[in-house]
Structure formats: structure tokens, C-alpha cells
C-alpha positions in Angstrom: 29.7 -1.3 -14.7 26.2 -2.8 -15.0 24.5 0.1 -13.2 26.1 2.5 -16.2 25.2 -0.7 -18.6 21.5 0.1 -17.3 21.5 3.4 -18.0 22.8 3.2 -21.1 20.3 1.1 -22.3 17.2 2.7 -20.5 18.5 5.7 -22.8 18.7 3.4 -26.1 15.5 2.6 -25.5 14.2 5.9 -26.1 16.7 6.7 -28.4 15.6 4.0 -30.2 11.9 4.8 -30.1 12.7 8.5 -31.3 14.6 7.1 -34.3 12.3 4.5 -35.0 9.4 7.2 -35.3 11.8 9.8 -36.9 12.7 6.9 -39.8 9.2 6.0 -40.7 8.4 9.9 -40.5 11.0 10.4 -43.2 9.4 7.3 -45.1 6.2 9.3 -44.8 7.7 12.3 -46.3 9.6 10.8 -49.0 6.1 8.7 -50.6 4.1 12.3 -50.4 7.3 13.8 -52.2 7.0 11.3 -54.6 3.4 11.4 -55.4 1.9 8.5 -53.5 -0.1 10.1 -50.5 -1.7 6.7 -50.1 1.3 5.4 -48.7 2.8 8.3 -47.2 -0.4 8.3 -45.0 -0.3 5.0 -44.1 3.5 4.8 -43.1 2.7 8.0 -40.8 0.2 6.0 -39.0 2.8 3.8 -38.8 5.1 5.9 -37.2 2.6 7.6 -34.3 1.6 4.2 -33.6 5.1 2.9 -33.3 7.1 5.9 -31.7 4.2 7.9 -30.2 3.6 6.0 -27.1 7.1 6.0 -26.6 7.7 9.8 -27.0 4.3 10.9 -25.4 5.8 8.9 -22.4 9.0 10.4 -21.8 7.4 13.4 -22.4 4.8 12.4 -19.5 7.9 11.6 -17.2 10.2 14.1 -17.6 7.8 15.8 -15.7 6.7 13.3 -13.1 8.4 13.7 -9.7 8.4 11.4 -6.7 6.9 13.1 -3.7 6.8 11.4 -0.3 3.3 10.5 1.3 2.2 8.9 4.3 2.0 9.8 8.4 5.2 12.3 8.7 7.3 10.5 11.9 9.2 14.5 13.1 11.9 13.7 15.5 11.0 15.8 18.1 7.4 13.9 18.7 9.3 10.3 17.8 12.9 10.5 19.6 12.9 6.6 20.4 12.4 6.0 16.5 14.8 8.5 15.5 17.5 7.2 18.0 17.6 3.8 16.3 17.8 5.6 12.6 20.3 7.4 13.7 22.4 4.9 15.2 21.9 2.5 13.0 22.9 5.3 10.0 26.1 5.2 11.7 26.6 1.5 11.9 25.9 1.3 8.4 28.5 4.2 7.9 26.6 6.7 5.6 23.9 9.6 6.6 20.4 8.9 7.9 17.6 10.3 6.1 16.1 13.5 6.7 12.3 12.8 6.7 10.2 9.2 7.7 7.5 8.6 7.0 4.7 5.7 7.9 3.2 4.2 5.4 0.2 1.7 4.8 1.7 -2.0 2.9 4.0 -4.2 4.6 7.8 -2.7 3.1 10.3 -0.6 3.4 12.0 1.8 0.9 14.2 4.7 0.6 15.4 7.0 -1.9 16.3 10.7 -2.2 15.1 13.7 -4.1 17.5 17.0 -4.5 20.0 15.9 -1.9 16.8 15.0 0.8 16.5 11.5 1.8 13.7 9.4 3.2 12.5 6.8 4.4 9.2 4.9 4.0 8.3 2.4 6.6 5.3 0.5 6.8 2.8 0.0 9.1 2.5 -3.5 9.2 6.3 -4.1 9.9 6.1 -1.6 12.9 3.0 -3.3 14.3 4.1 -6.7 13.4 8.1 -7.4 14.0 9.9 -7.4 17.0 12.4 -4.0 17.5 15.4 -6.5 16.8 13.6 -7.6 13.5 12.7 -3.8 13.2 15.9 -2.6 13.1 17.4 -5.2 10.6 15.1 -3.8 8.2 16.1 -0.6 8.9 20.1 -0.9 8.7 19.6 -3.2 5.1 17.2 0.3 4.0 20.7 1.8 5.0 22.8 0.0 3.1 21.3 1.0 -0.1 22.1 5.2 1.3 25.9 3.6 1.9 26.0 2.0 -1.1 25.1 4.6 -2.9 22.0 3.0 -4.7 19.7 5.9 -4.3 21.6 8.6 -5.3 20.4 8.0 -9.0 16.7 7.6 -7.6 15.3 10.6 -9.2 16.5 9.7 -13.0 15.7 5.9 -12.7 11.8 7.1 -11.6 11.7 9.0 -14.4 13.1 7.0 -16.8 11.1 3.2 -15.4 8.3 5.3 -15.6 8.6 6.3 -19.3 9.4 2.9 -20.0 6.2 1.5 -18.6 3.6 3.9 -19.9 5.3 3.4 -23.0 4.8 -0.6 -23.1 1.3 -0.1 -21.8 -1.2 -2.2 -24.1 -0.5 -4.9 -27.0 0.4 -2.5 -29.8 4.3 -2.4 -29.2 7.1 -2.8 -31.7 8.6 -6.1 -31.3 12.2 -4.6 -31.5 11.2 -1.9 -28.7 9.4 -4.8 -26.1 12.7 -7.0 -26.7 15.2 -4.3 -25.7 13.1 -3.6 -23.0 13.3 -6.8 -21.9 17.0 -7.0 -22.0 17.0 -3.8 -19.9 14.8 -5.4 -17.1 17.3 -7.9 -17.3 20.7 -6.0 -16.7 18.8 -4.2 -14.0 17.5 -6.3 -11.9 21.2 -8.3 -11.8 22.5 -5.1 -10.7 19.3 -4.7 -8.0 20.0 -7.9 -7.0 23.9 -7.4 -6.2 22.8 -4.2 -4.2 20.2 -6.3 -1.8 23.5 -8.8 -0.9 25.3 -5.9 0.1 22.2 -4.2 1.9 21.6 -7.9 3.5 25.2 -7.7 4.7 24.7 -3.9 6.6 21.4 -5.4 8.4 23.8 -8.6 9.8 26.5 -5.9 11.0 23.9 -3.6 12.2 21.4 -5.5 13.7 22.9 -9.3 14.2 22.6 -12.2 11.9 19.3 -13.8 14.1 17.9 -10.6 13.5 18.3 -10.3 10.0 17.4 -14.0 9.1 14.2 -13.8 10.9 13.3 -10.3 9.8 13.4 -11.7 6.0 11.5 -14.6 6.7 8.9 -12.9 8.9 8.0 -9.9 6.8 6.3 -11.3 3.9 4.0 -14.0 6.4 3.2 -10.4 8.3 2.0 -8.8 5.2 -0.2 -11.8 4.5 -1.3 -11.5 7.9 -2.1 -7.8 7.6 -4.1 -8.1 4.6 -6.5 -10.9 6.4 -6.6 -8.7 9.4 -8.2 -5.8 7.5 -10.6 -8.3 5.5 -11.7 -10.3 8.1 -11.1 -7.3 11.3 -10.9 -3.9 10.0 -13.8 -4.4 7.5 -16.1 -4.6 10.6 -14.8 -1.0 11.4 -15.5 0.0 7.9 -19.4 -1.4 8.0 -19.7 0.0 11.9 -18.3 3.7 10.8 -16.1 3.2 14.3 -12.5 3.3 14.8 -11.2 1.0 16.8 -7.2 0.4 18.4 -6.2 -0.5 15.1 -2.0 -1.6 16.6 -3.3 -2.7 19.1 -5.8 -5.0 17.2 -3.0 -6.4 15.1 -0.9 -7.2 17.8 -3.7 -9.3 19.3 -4.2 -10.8 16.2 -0.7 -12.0 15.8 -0.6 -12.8 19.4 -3.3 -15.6 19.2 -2.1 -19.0 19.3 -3.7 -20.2 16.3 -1.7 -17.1 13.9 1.4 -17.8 15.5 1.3 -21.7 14.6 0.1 -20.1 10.9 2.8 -17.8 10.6 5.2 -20.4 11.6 3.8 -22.7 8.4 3.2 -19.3 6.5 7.2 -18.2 6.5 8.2 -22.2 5.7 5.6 -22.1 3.3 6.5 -18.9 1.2 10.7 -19.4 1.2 10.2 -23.1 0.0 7.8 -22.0 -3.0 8.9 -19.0 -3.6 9.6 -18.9 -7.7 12.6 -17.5 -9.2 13.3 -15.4 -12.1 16.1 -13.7 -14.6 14.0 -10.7 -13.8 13.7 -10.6 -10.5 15.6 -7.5 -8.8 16.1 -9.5 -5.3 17.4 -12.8 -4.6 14.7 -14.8 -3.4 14.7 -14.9 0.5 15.9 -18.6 1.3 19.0 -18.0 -0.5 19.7 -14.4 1.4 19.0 -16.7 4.4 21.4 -19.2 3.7 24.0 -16.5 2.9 23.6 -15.0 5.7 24.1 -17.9 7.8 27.7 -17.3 6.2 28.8 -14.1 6.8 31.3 -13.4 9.7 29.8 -11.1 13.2 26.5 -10.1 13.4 26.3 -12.1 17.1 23.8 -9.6 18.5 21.0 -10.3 21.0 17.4 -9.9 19.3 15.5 -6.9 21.3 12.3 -8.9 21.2 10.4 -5.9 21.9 7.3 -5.0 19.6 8.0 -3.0 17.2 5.5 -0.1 18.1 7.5 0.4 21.1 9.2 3.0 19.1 6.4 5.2 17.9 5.4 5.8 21.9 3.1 8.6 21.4 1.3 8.0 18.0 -1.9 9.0 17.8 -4.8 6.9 16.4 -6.0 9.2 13.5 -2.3 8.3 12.1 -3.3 4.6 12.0 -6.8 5.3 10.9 -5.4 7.9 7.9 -3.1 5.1 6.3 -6.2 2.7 6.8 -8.7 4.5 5.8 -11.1 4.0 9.1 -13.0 6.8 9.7 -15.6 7.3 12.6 -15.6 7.8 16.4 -14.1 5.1 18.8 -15.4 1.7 19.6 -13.8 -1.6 21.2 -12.9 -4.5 19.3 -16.3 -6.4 21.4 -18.3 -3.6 20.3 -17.6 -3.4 16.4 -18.9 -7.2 16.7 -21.8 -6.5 18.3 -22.1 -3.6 15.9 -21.5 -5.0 12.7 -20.9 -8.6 13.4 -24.5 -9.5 11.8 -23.9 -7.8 8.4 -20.3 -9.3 8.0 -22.0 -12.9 8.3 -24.7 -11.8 6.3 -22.6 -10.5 3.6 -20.8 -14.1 3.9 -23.7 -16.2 3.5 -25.2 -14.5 0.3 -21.6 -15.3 -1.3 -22.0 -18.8 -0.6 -25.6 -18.4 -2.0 -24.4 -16.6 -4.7 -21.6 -19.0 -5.5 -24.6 -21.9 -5.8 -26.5 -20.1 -7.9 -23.6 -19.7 -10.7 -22.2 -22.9 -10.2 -26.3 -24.8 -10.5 -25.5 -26.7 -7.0 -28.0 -25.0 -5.6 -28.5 -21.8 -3.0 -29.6 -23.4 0.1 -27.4 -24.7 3.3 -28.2 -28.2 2.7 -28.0 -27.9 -1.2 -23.9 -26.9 -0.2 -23.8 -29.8 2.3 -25.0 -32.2 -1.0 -22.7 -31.1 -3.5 -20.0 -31.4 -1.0 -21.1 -34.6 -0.2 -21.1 -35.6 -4.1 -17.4 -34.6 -4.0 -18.6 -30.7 -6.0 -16.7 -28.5 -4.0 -14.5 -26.9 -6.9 -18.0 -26.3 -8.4 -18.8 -23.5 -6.0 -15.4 -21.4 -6.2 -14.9 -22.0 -10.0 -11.5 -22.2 -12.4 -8.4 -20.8 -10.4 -7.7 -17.1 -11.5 -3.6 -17.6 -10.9 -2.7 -20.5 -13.5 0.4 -20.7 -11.9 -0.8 -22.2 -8.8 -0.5 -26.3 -8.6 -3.7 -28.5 -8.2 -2.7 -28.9 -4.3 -2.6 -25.4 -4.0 -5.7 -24.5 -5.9 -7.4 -26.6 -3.5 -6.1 -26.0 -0.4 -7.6 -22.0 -1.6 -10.6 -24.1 -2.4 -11.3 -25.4 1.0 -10.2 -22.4 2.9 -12.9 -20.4 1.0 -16.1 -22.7 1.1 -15.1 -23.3 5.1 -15.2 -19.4 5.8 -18.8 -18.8 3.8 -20.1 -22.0 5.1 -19.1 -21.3 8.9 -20.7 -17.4 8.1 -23.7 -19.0 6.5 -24.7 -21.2 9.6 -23.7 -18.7 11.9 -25.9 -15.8 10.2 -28.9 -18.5 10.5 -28.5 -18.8 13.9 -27.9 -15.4 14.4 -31.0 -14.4 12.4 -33.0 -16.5 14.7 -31.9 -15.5 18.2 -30.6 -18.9 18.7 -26.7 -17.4 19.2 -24.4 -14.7 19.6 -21.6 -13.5 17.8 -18.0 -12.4 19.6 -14.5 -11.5 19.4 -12.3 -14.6 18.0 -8.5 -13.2 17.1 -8.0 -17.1 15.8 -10.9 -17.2 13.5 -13.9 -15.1 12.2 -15.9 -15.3 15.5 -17.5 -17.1 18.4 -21.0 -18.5 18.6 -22.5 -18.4 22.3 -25.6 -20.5 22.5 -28.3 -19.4 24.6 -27.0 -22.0 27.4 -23.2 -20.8 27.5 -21.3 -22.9 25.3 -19.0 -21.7 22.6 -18.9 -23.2 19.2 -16.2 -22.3 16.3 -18.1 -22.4 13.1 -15.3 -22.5 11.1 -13.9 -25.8 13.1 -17.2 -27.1 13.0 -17.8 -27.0 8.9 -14.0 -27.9 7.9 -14.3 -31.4 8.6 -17.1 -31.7 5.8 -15.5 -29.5 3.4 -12.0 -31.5 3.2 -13.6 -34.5 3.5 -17.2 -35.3 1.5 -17.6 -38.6 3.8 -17.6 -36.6 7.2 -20.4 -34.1 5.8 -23.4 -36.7 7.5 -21.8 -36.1 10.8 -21.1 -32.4 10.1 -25.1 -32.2 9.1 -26.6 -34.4 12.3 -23.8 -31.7 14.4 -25.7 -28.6 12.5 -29.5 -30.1 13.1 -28.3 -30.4 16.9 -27.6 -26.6 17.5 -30.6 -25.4 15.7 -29.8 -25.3 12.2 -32.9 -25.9 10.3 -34.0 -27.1 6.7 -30.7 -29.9 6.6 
């Protein structure tokens, strides 16, 4: 009932729009029949700038069509992958889809087109959940092809589509914004009603430990992806090398340090995640909870990476959806390579940052303002105002200690006095010229989070080289 409710209304909006410029039209028509072309211009502007945007939208859409993108998985060159789909299809009791395809972004999605299914799967998920976890994702992807909630996929793109060019900008009708509100509101109860029952498929399919952990662990991965290509994969970008980019990710996950972060990252996100009328899922520690309730789903997890399945994928795929584009190169060699420049590139944020905030553009200018207790001068007013004052500084301190730790370790790079090297729990490694191995990042935190340890931090920085303190 609320899926036809939804409909109905996307319809009315448009409806409404058309009538709303038709109306005023009318208006328009009557004052120039009347003598008053003053007014019968004016009420026309009224009318294009009420309904046009509306009706140049749907026009827009009507002919907008959803076309799959991405690395094309074909099931003769990915059998392992394709065995799963297909089993778990059957599991969840409706028909696989007919084409998957990899795609860059940490999510999952299907949705049909003229009677052809597919199936989008991310990269990050493949490279970053277990096969057990995998698979959950998959079989809840299936519930929405047994539930029937992508057989209206084509009209619904369309439609959502008119509907936000049309709101585009400030200069919407009040009436028109409102009823699109209410819309956003009857659909997403609806979207919300089919993730339950998509939650429910993944316990059946792939068990309930499966299912729990694949919810909790795919939003912490995405985080994790996106630091992987800033602080990793951009030294690929600056080197013009390719490197393994799964296998990369998988070391990076691997490390000690990112599994103790994931761990806090996955508490972290289901505890704070916010809530809204709007929202078209449930948030993720009540599907957890439910879960926790529903009957079966006692399967083993097959801890298993994930890219187990796509045996055989060649690296151009990875590289494609990335964007990385050059011949190949280790991960030790991109740091030798472009390791410099990345540090460099650091540093002269940090300088930058003093020179905006007035605290000043030197190393030891930094250390002072920390030491006054400044740090929120150097990274400024929070851009998300929805972020609490613990929050805004935990961002705070995790920012000055990366482009501190690059600042000092670009001066002592600069000055042959270190080398830099792989570190899958941080930026990098500093070797000094007699062996040892120092973690800049460890070694500045102490003075950023507290402004009483920064004489310590500075005497530490003088002993290792680090001039003009």
C-alpha cells in the first residue's frame, strides 16, 4: 500500500507542478485579455519560474536511462563468483541477475532494466570482507529481486530524478518543496520495510554471524578505503606506477594497528549513527539487534577473503575503477618514488595552515602555538556543524599530527639525515642513518593532544636532527 502511496504522490507532484504553471498561465492570459499587459507579464514570469523547473525536469528524465558501468564480472572468466550468486539466488528463492559488475565505492546495489537484472558490487567490500561477510551482502542484494523491490527500478529512476533536478536551487514553491517532502517521507518508510526483509534473506542465506558482522563491517571498510587511496594510492598517482592495488588493501587491513581501528571504527559508527524520518534504512545497530532475533541462520562464517572469488582478475580491472594508470611498481618502490613529494606536499599544508591562521609558518612556530594551547587555530571552524566539540577535536588532532609527522619527516628527508619506507599502520617509516626506526606520527601526537608534553616532544626532535626548534 505505501509503495502505490509513493507512487501516487511522486505523480502528484508533477501533476501538481503542471497545474500550478498551467493556473498562473491562464492568469497571464486573462490580464493580457483584459488590457493589463503589465500584469499578464509579470504573472507569466511567475509561472516559468514556478512550473518550469518542474516541467523542464520531467522532460529531462523521461529520457534518462540507467545504464550499468563498472569492470563486467562474465561467468565464464569468474565461475567461483558466479557459483555463490547463483546459489545464493536460490536460497533467497527468486532469479539471479544476469550481468555483475565491479564497481569503485564501498556498496552494493541491484536493480533491473527491460527484464535484465544486475548487480553492482564494490570493490572495497570484495577486497575488504571475508567470503562469509561477502555473501551476506549478497543474499540481502537478493532479497530486494525476491521481494520484488526492483521490478519498478526503471520508473522510480526516472521519476527521483525529475524530482531532484526540479528542487535544484532556492527558488522553489513552497507548496511544491513540502509535498516533496512528504514524498521522501512515505518512501523511505516503505525502503525501510524492504531492507528488514532483505536483512532477513542475508540471515537465511548466509547465517546470522555473517550477517551481523557484514553490517557492521562495511561502513568502517569504506572509511578504510577512502584513507587507503589518500594516504597509499595517491603515491601511485604522483609516481605514474601501478602497483597490487588488492593486494595493498588487504595489507592494509591486515596491520595490527587498522584492525584495532576498525574494531573502534564499527563501535564508533553504530553508537553515533543519527537517525531520521527520512532515512530509507534502519540504522545498522537496530538491524543488528533484530537480527540477533530472528530464528536459523546458524551457519559457519567462511573467513576467507573476499577476493578469493574473483581468482583470475586482472590488475588493469582494479586500476580502471581506481583510476591508476602507469606501468608496475612495488608498494617499497612507489615510496622511494614518490614518498618525498607526498611529505613535501604535507609540510607546505601545515605551512600553509600557519600562514592563514597568523601562528606562524615554521616547525617551531607550530610547536609554540601548540604549546599556548592554539591548535584549533591551525585547522579552523569545523565544516560539518553537526559534529560535537569532542568530535571536532578529535578531527583536530588527527590532522595537525599527520602534517606535523610529514613536516619533520620532509626536513629530515630533505637533509639526507633519514629515509622514508613502507608503514601499512601509519604514513611511513623514518630509518636514521644508524638503523633505527622512528614513527613520526607516534612521535608528534603526544605534543599535539597535550600542549604540556610539546618541551619533551621538541628536546626528542633537536635529538634526531631537527633543526631551527
Amino acid at each position: 500500500m505505501r509503495a502505490a502511496l509513493a507512487l501516487v504522490m511522486l505523480a502528484g507532484f508533477f501533476v501538481l507542478a503542471v497545474a500550478l504553471a498551467g493556473g498562473l498561465t491562464a492568469i497571464a492570459i486573462w490580464r493580457f485579455s483584459i488590457g493589463d499587459p503589465e500584469g499578464g507579464v509579470w504573472m507569466l514570469v511567475v509561472a516559468i519560474g514556478l512550473g518550469g523547473p518542474a516541467l523542464w525536469a520531467t522532460l529531462r528524465a523521461l529520457f534518462a536511462r540507467p545504464e550499468p558501468s563498472g569492470f563486467q564480472m562474465a561467468r565464464e572468466t569468474y565461475p567461483e563468483l558466479w557459483r555463490h550468486v547463483d546459489e545464493l539466488a536460490q536460497v533467497a528463492g527468486t532469479r539471479g541477475p544476469d550481468d555483475i559488475r565491479l564497481v569503485d565505492g564501498a556498496n552494493a546495489a541491484v536493480w533491473e532494466r527491460r527484464g535484465v537484472r544486475y548487480l553492482e558490487l564494490g570493490l572495497p567490500l570484495v577486497a575488504g570482507l571475508s567470503v562469509g561477510e561477502l555473501r551476506s551482502v549478497l543474499a540481502h542484494e537478493f532479497g530486494h529481486y525476491g521481494g520484488g523491490h526492483t521490478q519498478l527500478s526503471a520508473m522510480t529512476y526516472r521519476a527521483k530524478l525529475a524530482l531532484q533536478l526540479s528542487l535544484r536551487g532556492d527558488r522553489v514553491f513552497g507548496l511544491l518543496s513540502a509535498w516533496a517532502h512528504l514524498y521522501a517521507l512515505v518512501a523511505a518508510s516503505e525502503s525501510r520495510d524492504h531492507e528488514r526483509f532483505a536483512d532477513e534473506v542475508a540471515v537465511t542465506a548466509a547465517g546470522r554471524d555473517a550477517a551481523r558482522r557484514a553490517l557492521l563491517r562495511s561502513g568502517p571498510v569504506g572509511e578504510a578505503w577512502s584513507d587507503y587511496l589518500t594516504t597509499y594510492v595517491s603515491l601511485a598517482l604522483i609516481a605514474g606506477r601501478t602497483p597490487p592495488l588488492l593486494e595493498g588493501f588487504r595489507s592494509y587491513l591486515d596491520h595490527p594497528r587498522r584492525v584495532h581501528e576498525l574494531r573502534e571504527l564499527e563501535r564508533r559508527m553504530a553508537e553515533l549513527e543519527p537517525t531520521s524520518v527520512f532515512d530509507s534504512h534502519p540504522p545498522i545497530r537496530e538491524r543488528v539487534a533484530t537480527m540477533a532475533l530472528l530464528t536459523g541462520g546458524d551457519a559457519p562464517i567462511d573467513e576467507r577473503p573476499g577476493w578469493t572469488l574473483l581468482a583470475g582478475i586482472p590488475a588493469e580491472a582494479a586500476s580502471f575503477l581506481i583510476g591508476v594508470q602507469g606501468p608496475p611498481a612495488t608498494w617499497p618502490e612507489l615510496v622511494a618514488l614518490s614518498g618525498p613529494a607526498q611529505v613535501r606536499r604535507y609540510a607546505d599544508a601545515l605551512r600553509h595552515a600557519g600562514k592563514v591562521s597568523k601562528v606562524g609558518e615554521t616547525l617551531a612556530d607550530v610547536l609554540a602555538a601548540l604549546e599556548r594551547g592554539e591548535l584549533h587555530k591551525l585547522t579552523g571552524r569545523p565544516v560539518d556543524a553537526s559534529l560535537t566539540a569532542a568530535q571536532v577535536h578529535e578531527v583536530a588532532v588527527e590532522t595537525v599530527t599527520e602534517l606535523l609527522a610529514c613536516t619533520v619527516a620532509d626536513q629530515l628527508v630533505s637533509a639526507n639525515r633519514a629515509t622514508l619506507e613502507l608503514n601499512w599502520g601509519g604514513m611511513f617509516v623514518l630509518r636514521l642513518p644508524d638503523g633505527a626506526a622512528l614513527y613520526p606520527e607516534d612521535l608528534v601526537e603526544p605534543a599535539v593532544r597535550d600542549a604540556n608534553r610539546v618541551p619533551e616532544v621538541r628536546l626528542q626532535l633537536q635529538a634526531i636532527g631537527v633543526n631551527g626548534l
